[in-house]
C-alpha positions as CSV (number, residue, x, y, z in Angstrom):
1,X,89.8,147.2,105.5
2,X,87.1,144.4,104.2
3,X,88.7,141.3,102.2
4,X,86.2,141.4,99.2
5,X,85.7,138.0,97.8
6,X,84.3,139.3,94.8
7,X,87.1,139.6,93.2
8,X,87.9,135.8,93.2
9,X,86.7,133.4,90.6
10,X,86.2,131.3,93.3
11,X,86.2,130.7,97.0
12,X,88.7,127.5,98.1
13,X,86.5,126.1,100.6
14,X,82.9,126.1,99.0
15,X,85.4,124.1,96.1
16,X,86.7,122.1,98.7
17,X,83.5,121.0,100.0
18,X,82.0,120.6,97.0
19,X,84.9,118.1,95.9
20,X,84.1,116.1,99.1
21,X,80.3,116.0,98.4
22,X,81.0,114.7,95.1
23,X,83.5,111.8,96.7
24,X,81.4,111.0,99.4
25,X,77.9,111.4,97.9
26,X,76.2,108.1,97.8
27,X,75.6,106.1,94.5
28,X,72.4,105.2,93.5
29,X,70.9,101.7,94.0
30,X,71.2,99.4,91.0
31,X,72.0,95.9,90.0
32,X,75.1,94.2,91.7
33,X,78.2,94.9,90.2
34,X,79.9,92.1,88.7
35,X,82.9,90.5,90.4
36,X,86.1,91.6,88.9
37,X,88.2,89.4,86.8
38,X,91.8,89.0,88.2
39,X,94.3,91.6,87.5
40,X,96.4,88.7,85.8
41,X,95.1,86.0,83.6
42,X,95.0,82.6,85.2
43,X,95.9,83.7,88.7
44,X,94.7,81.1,91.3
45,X,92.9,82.2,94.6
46,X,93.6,80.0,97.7
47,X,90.0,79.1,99.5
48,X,89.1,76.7,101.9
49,X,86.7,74.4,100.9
50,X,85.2,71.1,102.6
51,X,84.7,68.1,100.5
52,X,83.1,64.8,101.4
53,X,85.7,62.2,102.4
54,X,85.1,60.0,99.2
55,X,85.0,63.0,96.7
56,X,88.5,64.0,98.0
57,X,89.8,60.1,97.6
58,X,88.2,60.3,94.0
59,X,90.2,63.0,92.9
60,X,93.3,62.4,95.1
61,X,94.1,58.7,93.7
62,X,96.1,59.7,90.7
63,X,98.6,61.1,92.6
64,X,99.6,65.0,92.2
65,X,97.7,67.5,90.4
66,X,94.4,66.4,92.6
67,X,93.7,70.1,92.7
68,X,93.7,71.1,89.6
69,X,91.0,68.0,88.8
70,X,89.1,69.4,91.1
71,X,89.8,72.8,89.6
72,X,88.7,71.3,86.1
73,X,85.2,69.1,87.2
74,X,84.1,72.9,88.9
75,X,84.8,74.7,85.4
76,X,83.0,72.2,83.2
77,X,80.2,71.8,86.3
78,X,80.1,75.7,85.6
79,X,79.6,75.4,81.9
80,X,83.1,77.7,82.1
């Protein structure tokens, strides 16, 4: 007795390995992608970042909310 595969639309694993060419197939070269806006609007990424000592003075000698000057001078230095 022969198992004729004519009789099927189509064979599982040529479909299987035809789904994981198409998931693993490399994309072409093109421009960078952009970076991705945050998922939520206004959602603040913690970095480490070295300042010079007076910069840091500057922005720290109003008290609280030194980081969010900072945060501020960088937008408008960004044209943001």
């Amino acid at each position: 007795m022969t198992f004729d595969r004519s009789r099927r639309g189509s064979d599982p694993r040529q479909a299987a390995e035809a789904a994981f060419r198409a998931v693993t197939r490399k994309t072409p070269e093109g421009p960078a992608p952009q970076a991705a806006k945050p998922a939520v609007p206004g959602l603040r990424e913690t970095v480490s970042l070295r300042l010079d000592r007076d910069v840091l003075d500057h922005f720290q000698q109003d008290g609280p909310g030194w980081q969010e000057r900072i945060n501020a001078a960088l937008r408008r230095a960004a044209g943001l």
